[in-house]
C-alpha positions as CSV (number, residue, x, y, z in Angstrom):
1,X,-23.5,-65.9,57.8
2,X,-20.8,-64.5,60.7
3,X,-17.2,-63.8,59.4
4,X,-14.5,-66.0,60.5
5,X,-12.2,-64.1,59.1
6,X,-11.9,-59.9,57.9
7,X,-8.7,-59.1,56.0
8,X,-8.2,-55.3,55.5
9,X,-5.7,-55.3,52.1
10,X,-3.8,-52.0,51.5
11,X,-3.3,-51.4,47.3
12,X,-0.2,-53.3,46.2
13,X,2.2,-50.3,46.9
14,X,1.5,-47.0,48.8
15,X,4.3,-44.0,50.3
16,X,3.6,-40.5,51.0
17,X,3.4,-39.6,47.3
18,X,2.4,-42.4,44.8
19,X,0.3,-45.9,44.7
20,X,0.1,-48.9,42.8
21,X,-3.8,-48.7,42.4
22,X,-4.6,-52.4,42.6
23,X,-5.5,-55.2,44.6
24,X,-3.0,-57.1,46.4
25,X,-2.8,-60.3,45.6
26,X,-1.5,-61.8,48.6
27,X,-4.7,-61.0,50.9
28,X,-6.9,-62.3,47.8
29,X,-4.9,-65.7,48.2
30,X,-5.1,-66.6,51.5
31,X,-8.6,-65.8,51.9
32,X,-8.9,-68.4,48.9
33,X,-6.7,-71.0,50.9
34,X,-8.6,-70.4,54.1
35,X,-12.1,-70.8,52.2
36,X,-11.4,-74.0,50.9
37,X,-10.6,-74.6,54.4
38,X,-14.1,-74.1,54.9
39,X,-13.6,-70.7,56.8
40,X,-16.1,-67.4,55.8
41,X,-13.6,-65.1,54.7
42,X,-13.9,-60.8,54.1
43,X,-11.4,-59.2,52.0
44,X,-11.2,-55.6,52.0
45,X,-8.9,-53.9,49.0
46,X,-7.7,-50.3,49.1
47,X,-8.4,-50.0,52.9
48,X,-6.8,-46.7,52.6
49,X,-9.2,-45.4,50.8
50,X,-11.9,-45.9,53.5
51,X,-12.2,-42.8,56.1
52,X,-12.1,-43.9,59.6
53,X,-16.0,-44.1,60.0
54,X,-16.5,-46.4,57.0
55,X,-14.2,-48.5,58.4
56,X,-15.7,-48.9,61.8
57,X,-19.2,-49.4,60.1
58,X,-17.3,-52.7,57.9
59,X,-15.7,-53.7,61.5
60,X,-19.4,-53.8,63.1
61,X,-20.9,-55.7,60.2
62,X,-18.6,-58.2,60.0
63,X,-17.0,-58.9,63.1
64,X,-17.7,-60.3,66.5
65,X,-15.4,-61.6,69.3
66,X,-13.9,-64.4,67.6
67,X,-13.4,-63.2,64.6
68,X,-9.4,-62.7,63.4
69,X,-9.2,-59.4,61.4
70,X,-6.0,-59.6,59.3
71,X,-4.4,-56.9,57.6
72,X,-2.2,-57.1,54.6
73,X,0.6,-54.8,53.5
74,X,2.9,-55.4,50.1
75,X,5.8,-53.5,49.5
76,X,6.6,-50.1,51.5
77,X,4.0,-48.5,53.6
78,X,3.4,-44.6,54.3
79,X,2.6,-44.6,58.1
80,X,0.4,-41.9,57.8
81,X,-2.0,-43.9,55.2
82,X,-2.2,-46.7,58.6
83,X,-3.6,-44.1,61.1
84,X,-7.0,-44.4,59.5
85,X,-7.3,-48.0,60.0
86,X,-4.6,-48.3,63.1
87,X,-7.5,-46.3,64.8
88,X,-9.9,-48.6,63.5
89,X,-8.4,-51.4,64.3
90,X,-8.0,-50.1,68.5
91,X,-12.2,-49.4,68.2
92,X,-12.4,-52.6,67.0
93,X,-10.2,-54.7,69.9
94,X,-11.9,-51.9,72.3
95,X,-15.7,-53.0,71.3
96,X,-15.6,-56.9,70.5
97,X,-13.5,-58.1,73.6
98,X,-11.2,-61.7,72.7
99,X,-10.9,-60.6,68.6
100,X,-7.5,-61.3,67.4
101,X,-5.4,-58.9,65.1
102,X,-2.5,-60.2,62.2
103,X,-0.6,-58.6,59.9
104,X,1.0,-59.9,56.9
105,X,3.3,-59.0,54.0
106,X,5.6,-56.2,54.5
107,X,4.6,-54.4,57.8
108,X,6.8,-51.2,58.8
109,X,8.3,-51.8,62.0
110,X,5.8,-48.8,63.6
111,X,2.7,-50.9,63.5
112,X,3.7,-54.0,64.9
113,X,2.4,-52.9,68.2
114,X,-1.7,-53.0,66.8
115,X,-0.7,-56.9,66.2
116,X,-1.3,-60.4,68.3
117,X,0.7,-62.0,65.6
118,X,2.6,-60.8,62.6
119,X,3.6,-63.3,59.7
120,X,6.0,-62.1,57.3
121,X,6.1,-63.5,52.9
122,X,3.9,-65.8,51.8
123,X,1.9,-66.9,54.8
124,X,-1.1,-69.4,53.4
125,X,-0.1,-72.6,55.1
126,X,1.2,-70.4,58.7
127,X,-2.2,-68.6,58.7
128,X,-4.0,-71.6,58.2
129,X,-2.1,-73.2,60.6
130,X,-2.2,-70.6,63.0
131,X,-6.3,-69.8,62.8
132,X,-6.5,-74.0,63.1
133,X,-4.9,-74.0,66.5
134,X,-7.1,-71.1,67.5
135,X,-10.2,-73.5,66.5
136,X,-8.8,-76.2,67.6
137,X,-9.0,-77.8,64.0
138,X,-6.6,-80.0,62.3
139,X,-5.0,-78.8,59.1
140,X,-5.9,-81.1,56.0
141,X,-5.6,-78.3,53.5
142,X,-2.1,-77.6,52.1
143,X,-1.2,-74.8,50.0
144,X,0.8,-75.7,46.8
145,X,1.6,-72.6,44.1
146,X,2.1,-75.1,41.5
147,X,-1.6,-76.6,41.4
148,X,-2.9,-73.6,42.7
149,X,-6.8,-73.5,41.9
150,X,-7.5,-70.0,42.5
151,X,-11.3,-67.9,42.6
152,X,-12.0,-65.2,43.0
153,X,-15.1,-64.7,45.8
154,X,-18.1,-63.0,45.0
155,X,-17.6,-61.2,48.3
156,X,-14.3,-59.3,46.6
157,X,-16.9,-57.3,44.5
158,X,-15.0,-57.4,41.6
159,X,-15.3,-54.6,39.1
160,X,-15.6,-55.1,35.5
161,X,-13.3,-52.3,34.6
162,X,-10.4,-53.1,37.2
163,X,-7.0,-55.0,36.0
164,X,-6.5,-58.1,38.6
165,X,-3.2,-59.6,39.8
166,X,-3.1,-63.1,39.1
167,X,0.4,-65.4,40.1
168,X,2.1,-67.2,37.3
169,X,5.1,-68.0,40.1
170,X,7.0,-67.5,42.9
171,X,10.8,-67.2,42.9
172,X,13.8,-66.3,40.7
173,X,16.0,-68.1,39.2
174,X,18.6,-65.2,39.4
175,X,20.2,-63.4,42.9
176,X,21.0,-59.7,42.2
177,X,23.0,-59.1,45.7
178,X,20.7,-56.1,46.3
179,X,17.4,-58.6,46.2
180,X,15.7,-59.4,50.0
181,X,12.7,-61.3,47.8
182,X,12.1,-65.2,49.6
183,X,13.4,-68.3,46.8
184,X,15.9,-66.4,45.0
185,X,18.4,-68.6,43.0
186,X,15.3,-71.0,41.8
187,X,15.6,-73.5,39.1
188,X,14.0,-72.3,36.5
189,X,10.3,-74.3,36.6
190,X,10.1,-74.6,40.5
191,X,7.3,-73.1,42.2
192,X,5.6,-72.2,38.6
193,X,2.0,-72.8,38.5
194,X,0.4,-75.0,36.0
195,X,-0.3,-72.9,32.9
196,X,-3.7,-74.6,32.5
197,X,-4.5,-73.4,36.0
198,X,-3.9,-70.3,35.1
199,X,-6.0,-69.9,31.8
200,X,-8.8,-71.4,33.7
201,X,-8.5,-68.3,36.3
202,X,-8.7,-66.1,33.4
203,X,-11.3,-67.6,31.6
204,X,-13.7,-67.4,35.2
205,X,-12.5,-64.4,35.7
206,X,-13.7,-63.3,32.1
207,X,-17.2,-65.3,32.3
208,X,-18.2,-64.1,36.1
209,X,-16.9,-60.5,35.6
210,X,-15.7,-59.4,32.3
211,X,-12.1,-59.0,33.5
212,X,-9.7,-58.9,30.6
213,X,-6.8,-56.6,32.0
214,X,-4.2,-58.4,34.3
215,X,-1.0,-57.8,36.2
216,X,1.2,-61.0,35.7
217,X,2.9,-61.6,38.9
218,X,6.1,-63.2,38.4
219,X,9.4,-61.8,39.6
220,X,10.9,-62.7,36.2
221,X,8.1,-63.9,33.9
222,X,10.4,-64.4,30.8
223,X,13.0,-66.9,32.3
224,X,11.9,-69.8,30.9
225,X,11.4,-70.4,27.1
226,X,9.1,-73.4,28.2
227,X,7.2,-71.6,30.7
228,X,6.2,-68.9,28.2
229,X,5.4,-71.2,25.2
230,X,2.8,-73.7,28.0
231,X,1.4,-70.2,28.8
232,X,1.5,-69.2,25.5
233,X,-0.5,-72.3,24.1
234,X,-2.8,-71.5,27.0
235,X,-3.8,-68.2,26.5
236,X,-4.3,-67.7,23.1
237,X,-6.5,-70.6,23.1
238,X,-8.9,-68.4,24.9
239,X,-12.0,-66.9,22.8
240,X,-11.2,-63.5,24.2
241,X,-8.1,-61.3,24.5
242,X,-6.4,-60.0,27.1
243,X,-3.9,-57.5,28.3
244,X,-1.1,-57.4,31.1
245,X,1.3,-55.9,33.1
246,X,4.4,-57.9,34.2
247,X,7.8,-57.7,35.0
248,X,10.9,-59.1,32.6
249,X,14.8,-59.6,32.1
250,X,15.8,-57.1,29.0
251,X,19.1,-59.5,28.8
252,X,16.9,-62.4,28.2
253,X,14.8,-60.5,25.5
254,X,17.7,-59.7,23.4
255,X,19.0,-63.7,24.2
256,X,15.9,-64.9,23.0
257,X,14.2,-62.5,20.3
258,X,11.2,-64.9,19.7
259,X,10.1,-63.9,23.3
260,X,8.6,-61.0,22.6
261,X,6.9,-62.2,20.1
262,X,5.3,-65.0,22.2
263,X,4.3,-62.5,25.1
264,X,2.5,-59.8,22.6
265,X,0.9,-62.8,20.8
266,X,-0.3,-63.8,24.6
267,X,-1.0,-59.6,25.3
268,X,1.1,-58.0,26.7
269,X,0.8,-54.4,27.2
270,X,3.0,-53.0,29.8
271,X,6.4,-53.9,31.0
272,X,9.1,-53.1,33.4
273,X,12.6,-53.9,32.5
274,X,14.8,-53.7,35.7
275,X,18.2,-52.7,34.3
276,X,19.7,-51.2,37.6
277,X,22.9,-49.6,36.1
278,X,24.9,-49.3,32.8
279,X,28.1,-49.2,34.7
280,X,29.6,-53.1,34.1
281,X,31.6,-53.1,37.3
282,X,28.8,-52.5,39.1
283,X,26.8,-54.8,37.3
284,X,29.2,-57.5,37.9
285,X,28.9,-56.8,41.8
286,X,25.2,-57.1,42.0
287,X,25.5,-60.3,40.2
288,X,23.6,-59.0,37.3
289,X,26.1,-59.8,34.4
290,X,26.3,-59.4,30.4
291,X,27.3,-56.7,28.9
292,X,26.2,-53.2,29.4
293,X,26.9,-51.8,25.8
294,X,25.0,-55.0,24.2
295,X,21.9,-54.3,26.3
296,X,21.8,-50.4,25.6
297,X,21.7,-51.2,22.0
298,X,19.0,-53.6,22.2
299,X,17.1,-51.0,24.5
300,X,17.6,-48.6,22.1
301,X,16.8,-50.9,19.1
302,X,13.5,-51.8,20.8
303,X,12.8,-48.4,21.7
304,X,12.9,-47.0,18.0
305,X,10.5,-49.8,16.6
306,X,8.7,-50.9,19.3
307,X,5.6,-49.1,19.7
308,X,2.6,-51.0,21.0
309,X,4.1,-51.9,24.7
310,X,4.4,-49.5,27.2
311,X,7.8,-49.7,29.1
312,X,9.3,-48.8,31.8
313,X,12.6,-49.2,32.9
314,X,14.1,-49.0,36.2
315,X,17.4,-47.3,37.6
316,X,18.8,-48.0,41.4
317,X,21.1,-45.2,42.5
318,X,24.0,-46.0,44.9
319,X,25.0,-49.7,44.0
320,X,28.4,-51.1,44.9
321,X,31.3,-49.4,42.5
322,X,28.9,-46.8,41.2
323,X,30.4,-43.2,41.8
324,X,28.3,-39.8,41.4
325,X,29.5,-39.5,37.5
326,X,28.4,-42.7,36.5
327,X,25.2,-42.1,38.2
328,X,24.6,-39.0,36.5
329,X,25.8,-40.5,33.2
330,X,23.3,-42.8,33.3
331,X,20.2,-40.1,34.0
332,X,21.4,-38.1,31.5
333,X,21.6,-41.5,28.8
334,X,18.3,-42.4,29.4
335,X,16.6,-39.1,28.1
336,X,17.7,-41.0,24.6
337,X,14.6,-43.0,25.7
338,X,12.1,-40.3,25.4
339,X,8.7,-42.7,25.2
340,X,9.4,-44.4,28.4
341,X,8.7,-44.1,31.9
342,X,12.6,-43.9,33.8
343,X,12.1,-44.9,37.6
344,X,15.5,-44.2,39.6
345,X,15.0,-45.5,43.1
346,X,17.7,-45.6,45.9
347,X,19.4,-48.3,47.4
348,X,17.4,-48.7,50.5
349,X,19.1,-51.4,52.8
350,X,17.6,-49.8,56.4
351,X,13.4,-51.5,54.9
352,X,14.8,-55.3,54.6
353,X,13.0,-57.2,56.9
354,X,12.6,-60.9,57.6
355,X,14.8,-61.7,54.1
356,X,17.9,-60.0,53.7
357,X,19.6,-59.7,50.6
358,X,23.4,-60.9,50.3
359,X,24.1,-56.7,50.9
360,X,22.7,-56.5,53.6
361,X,23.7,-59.6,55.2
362,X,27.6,-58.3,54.5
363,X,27.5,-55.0,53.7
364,X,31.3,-54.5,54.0
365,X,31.9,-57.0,51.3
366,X,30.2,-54.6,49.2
367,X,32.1,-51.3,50.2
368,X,29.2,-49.8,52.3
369,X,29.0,-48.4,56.1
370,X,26.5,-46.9,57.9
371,X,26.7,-43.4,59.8
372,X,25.2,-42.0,63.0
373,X,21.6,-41.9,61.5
374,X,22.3,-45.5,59.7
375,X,22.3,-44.2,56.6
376,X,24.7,-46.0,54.1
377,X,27.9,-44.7,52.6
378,X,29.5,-46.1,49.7
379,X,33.2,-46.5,49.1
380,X,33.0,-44.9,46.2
381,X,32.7,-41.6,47.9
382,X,28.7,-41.6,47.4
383,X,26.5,-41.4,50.0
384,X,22.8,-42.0,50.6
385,X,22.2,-38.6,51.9
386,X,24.3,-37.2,48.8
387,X,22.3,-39.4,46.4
388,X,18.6,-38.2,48.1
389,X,19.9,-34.3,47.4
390,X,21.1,-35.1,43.9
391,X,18.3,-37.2,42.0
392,X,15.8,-34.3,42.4
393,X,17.8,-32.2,40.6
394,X,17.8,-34.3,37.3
395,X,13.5,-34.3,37.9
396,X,12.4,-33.9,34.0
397,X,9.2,-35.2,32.7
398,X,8.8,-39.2,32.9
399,X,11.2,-39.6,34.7
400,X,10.8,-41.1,38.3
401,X,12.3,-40.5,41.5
402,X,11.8,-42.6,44.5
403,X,14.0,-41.7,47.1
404,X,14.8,-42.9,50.5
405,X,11.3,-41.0,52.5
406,X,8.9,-40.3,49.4
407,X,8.7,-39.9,45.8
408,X,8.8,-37.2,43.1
409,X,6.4,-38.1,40.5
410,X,5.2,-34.9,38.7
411,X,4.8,-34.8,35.1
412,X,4.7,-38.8,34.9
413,X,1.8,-40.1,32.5
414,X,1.2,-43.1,35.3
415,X,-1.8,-44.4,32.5
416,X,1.1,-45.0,30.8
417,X,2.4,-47.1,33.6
418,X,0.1,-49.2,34.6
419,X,-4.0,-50.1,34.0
420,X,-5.4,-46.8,35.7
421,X,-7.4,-44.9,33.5
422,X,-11.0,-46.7,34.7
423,X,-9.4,-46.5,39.0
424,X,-11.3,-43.5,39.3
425,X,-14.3,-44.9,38.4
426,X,-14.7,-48.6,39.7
427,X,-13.3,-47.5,43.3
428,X,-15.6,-45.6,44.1
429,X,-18.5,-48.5,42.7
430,X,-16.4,-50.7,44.9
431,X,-16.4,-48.7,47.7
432,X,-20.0,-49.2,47.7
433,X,-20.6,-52.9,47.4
434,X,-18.0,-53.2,50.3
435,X,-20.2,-50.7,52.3
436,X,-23.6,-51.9,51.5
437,X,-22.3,-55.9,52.3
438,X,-20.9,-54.8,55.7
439,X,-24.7,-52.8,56.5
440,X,-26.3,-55.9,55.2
441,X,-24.4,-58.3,57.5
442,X,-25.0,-55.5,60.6
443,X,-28.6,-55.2,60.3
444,X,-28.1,-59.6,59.5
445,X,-26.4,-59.3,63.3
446,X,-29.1,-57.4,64.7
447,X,-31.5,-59.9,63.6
448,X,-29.5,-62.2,65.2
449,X,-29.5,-61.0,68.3
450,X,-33.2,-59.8,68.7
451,X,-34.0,-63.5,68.0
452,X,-32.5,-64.6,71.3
């Protein structure tokens, strides 16, 4: 069967010194949109784990002249982990005269020139669109988060020891000024999916490929007391367990103490806490408000008798009214929390692309300019240049640094991070059903061809 449609996916996060090992979703999901659609659609996850050579062997099994090969890129990108596949990509549009090349997501500005078309967020309905006009097909199918009936494709070669992404929602109902994500400021049950939607995804995922381990994607999946407890009564209704990953408001978990309770009853096994800053002024400007003493002591509470969720909280160095010595008094607090992973990132306004965030959009309003090199500089006195030299002196075990060009991430248990102690394993596995499908549709090609 010829492929409409390859999609190259890079791992949900990758710069010069640390990855998210996982699928990205987003790929995953329009591949799903476009094959109920009724297009053939290829993913490829991890891509940058492919050398050159396996790549051009998955180009000539899969695509022909009018096929669209897409490629997908969350968060920030290390350049160098593109060449690879940027070289690819050239042999391909050198060999099969007429294919089109997309990119999605997140792309760096430094790539756009391998691209026909780039499309920037979330991008079902514009691909579809967009491959429609190409085919000259009207668009019937229209892509809708809340009833979204996801599958996973046998042609993902899913592997029973992997942890899958899988969308709860989209959105937040909160805007933290220093946020560039699209639907910020939501009510609270827009663009959430239908919780029954999602327990049937699990349960698929469970009876086609043993998958029990999950990242919840949800930029804030404990803002609604009624979306956890239809979740909740979802889930645990399920003749299996699970386990997940996700992201939650601290502030809201000491508001509502009965949350926690719902979301390790439901299995949750890893989470990351995005505090930002103890300082309340600054706080305050980054719209992120309550107060700063009442969330240490919950932290601190949960921290002392909490002990069968991993956490991780998360820092950003060089918000508005933040000087050096509160920075620094904030490093040195957190050693208090000596079981969790500290990640300290710095502000990084120059990577905003399509969305800014309100700090961007004014950045005097929030006492920063930009110098020579257009890096910022905070009234406070701190800089971004000062704050890249500083962090990486305060470098201590489990505690990480991400600063404006890479990341310092020695001595960091990342296991106790994320799902990764089976990635060595089932990539490589992966690597091979992804391989041995692309020679299969080659010598499927040649066939073809000899036929006629």
């Amino acid at each position: 069967m010829k492929t409409d449609i390859l999609i190259f996916s890079f791992c949900l996060a990758t710069n010069s010194s640390f990855e998210f090992k996982g699928r990205g979703r987003g790929a995953h999901q329009v591949a799903n949109h476009m094959r109920q659609s009724g297009y053939n659609v290829q993913v490829v996850s991890m891509v940058e784990k492919f050398t050159y050579e396996e790549l051009c062997t998955i180009i000539d099994g899969f695509v022909t002249p009018k096929t669209i090969i897409g490629v997908s890129i969350v968060f920030r990108l290390d350049v160098q982990k593109f060449i690879p596949l940027g070289k690819a990509l050239l042999y391909a549009k050198q060999k099969y005269k007429g294919v089109k090349l997309v990119c999605g997501g997140n792309p760096p500005d430094s790539v756009n020139e391998f691209f026909d078309k780039i499309f920037h967020g979330y991008s079902e309905q514009e691909f579809l669109q967009y491959v429609n006009l190409l085919r000259a097909r009207p668009t019937k199918q229209f892509f809708d988060i809340q009833n979204l009936d996801f599958r996973w494709d046998d042609s993902d070669c899913i592997m029973p020891q992997e942890a899958l992404p899988i969308e709860i929602s989209r959105g937040c109902i909160f805007k933290c000024a220093f946020c560039s994500y699209k639907l910020n400021g939501k009510k609270k049950l827009d663009y959430l999916r239908d919780a029954k939607l999602v327990a049937k995804e699990i349960s698929d995922n469970y009876n086609r490929f043993g998958i029990t381990r999950y990242y919840f994607l949800d930029d804030t999946f404990n803002d609604s007391n009624q979306k956890l407890e239809a979740l909740h009564e979802e889930i645990t209704k399920l003749p299996f367990k699970i386990q997940f990953w996700t992201y939650v408001r601290a502030d809201l978990l000491a508001k509502y103490p009965n949350q926690m309770k719902l979301m390790k009853e439901m299995g949750l096994k890893y989470v990351f806490f995005g505090i930002e800053t103890f300082n309340n002024e600054s706080a305050k400007a980054i719209h992120k408000g309550g107060s700063r003493e009442k969330l240490k002591k919950f932290l601190e509470n949960l921290h002392d008798n909490e002990n069968d969720i991993n956490v991780t909280i998360g820092f950003i160095a060089g918000l508005p009214r933040e000087n050096l010595e509160s920075l620094i008094h904030t490093i040195e607090y957190t050693k208090r929390f000596n079981k969790w992973l500290i990640q300290c990132s710095v502000l990084g306004l120059q990577y905003e692309l399509e969305h800014k965030s309100d700090i961007t959009n004014d950045p005097s309003k929030y006492g920063y300019t930009f110098d020579k090199d257009n890096w910022w500089i905070n009234d406070t006195g701190l800089s971004q240049k000062e704050v890249n030299l500083i962090l990486p002196k305060y470098k201590r075990k489990n505690f990480f640094i991400n600063l404006s060009t890479t990341s310092l991430n020695s001595d960091i248990d990342i296991n106790a991070m994320f799902f990764y102690d089976t990635y060595s394993v089932w990539i490589q596995d992966y690597k091979k059903k992804i391989l041995e499908r692309a020679n299969n549709a080659l010598q499927e090609k040649i066939g073809n061809e000899l036929s006629f």
